[in-house]
N, C-alpha and C positions, 0 to 999 in steps of 0.2 A: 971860039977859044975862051970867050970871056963866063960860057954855062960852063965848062968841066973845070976850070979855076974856083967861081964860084962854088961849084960843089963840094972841090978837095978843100977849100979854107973851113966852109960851112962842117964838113967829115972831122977837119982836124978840133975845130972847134968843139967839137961835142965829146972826143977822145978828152979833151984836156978841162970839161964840163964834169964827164963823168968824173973823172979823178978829182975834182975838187968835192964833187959828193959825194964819194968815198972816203975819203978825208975829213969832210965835216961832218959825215956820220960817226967815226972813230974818235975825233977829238970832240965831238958833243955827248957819247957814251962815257968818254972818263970824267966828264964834265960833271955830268949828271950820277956818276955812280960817284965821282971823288969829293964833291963839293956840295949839291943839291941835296939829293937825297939820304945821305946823313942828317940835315938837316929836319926830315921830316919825322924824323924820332924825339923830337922835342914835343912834338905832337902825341899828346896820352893815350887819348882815344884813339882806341883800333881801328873801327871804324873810317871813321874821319882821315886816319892817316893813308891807310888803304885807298881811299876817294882821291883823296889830294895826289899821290902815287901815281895814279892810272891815269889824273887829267893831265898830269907833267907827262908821262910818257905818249896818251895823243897829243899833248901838245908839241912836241919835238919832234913825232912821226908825221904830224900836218905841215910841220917847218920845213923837216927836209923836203918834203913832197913839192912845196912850195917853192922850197930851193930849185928842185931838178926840174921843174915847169920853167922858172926865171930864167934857168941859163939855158934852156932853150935843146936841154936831154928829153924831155918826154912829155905827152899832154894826157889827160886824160878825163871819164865821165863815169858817172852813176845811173842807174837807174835803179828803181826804186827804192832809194834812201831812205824814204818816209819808214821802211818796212827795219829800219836799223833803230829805230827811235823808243825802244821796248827795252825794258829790263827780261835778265832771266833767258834769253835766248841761246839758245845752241847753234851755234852758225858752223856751215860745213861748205868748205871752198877747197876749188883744183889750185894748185900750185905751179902755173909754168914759169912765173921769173921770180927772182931775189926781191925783186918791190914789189908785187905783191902784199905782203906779211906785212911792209910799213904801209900801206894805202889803204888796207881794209882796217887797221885797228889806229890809223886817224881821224877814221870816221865813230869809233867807239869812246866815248868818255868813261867806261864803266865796261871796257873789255876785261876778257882772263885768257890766261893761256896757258897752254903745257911748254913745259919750258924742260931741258936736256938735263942730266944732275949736274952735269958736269961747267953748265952755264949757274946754275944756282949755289956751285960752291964757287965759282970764279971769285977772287976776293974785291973786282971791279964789280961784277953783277949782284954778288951774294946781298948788295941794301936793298939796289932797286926792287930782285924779284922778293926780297921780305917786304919789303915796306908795301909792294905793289898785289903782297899775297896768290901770286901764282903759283899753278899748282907744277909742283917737283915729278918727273913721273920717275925718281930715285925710287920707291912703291910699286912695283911692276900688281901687286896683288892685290891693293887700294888703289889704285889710280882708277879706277873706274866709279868707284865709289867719292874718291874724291872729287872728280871731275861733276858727278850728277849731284857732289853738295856745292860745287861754286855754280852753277846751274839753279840751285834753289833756293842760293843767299841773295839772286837777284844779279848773281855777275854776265855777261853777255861773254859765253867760254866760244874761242876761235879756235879750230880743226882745222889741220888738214890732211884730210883720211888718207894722201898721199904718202904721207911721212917725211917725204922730200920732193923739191921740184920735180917735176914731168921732165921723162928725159926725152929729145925732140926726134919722133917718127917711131915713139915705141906706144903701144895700147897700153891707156893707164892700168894702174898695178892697185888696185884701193887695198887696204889694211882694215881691218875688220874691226879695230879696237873703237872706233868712231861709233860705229853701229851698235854694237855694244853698250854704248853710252846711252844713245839714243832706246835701244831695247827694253836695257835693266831699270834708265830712269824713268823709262813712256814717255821720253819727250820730246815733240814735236820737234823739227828740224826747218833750221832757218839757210837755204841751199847762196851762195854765192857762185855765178860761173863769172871767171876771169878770161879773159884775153887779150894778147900782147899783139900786137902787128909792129911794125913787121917785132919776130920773135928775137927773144934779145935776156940777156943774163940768165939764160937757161943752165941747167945745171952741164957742168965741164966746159963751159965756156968763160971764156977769162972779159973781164971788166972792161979792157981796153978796145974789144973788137965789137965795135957799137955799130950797127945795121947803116942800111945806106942813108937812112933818114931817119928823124927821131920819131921817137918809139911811143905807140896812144896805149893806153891801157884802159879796158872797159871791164867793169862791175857791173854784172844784171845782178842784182838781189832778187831773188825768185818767191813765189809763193810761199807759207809754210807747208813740208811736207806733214802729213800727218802721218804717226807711227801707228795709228788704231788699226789698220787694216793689215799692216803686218803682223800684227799680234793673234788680230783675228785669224787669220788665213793660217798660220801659224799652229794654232790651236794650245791645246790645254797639256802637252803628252811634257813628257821631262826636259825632251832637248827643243823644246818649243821657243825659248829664246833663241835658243844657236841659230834654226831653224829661219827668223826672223831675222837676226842681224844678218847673215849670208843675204838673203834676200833685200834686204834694205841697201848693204854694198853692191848690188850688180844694179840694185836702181839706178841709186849715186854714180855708177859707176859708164851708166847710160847717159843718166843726165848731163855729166863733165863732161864726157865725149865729146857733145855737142859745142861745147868752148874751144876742145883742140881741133878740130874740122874747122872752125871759123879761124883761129888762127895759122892753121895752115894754111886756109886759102887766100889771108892776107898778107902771105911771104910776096 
């Protein structure tokens, strides 16, 4: 009697875990959009404010993360982080849960990201993503072009070719626009595969129905892929980008795979 007691206290606890980091992600977002980072506009330099920007936002994304380890919601690991330690990188990661997106760009001090218009005109977000210089993809016709210049000002730009979480038992669905980026700029791709076991904050799943035990999340950071041999294979003809980003997506779209097969078989 005394294991299924244990378990339901241990279940309930991690319900009322979750909702406190829900909570102190919401009240540390207006913090930081209402208080903080107005403040970094006193800072002239562009540069400079931009830097300052990006390390308060890993530093907040390491906090919570750090939160949700403390109370005993989730644990999780890295491998090859050494390979995060580069400026100028294009990093391209599958998406199956909500943490995610804060775990990989706590490990970035000098992350970018495409960010919704609709979040960059928010009148809570509209500082951060200025001061933090992310790219708006309000530009549906320059975003790609803008995406392959925060790429070679030396920003560390995070993707996910997904668009939105994996939704759980269906074959990922990649978006091409990723590839694209990678094609038009030639530039090499920095691949993340994630996995949740057991799986958890997946998209249409609500916050409160937390798995039977808390939840590990693993980061492989992989190889660089190199884009030279799509280019090449690709060849020289007109539609020879298209040609190559297609191809670049069914890659990526093999290699994620392999994230969602391990996370299923750690339901």
């Amino acid at each position: 009697m005394a294991e299924p007691l244990a378990a339901r206290l241990n279940h309930a606890w991690r319900v009322v875990g979750t909702g406190i980091s829900f909570a102190a992600f919401g009240i540390g977002g207006l913090l930081l959009g209402g208080l903080l980072f107005p403040l970094l506009f006193l800072v002239r330099h562009h540069q400079r404010r931009r830097a300052l920007a990006r390390r308060l936002v890993q530093f907040s994304f390491a906090s919570h993360v750090n939160l949700m380890r403390w109370l005993g919601v989730m644990t999780y690991e890295i491998h090859g982080h050494e390979r995060l330690k580069r400026d100028g990188l294009l990093i391209l990661a599958n998406h199956p849960t909500l943490i995610d997106v804060v775990l990989l760009i706590s490990q970035l001090p000098n992350a970018d990201c495409v960010v919704k218009h609709a979040v960059a005109c928010n009148p809570f977000m509209r500082g951060p993503v200025r001061a933090a210089g992310y790219v708006a993809n309000s530009d549906g016709a320059g975003l790609v072009d803008d995406c392959i210049a925060a790429v070679r000002r030396g920003g560390n730009l995070v993707i996910f070719p997904e668009g939105t979480r994996t939704v759980p038992g269906q074959p990922l669905k990649l978006q091409r626009g990723a590839a694209n980026i990678a094609v038009r700029g030639r530039l090499d791709i920095t691949p993340v595969r994630i996995t949740c076991t057991p799986p958890t904050l997946t998209k249409g799943q609500k916050w409160y129905r937390v798995p039977s035990r808390r939840f590990h999340v693993q980061l492989e950071v992989g190889e660089d892929i190199s884009i030279a041999p799509f280019l090449t294979e690709a060849g020289d003809s007109p539609r020879g980008d298209a040609l190559a980003a297609r191809r670049v997506t069914d890659h990526l779209a093999h290699y994620f795979d392999f994230a969602g097969e391990t996370s299923r078989a750690g339901t």
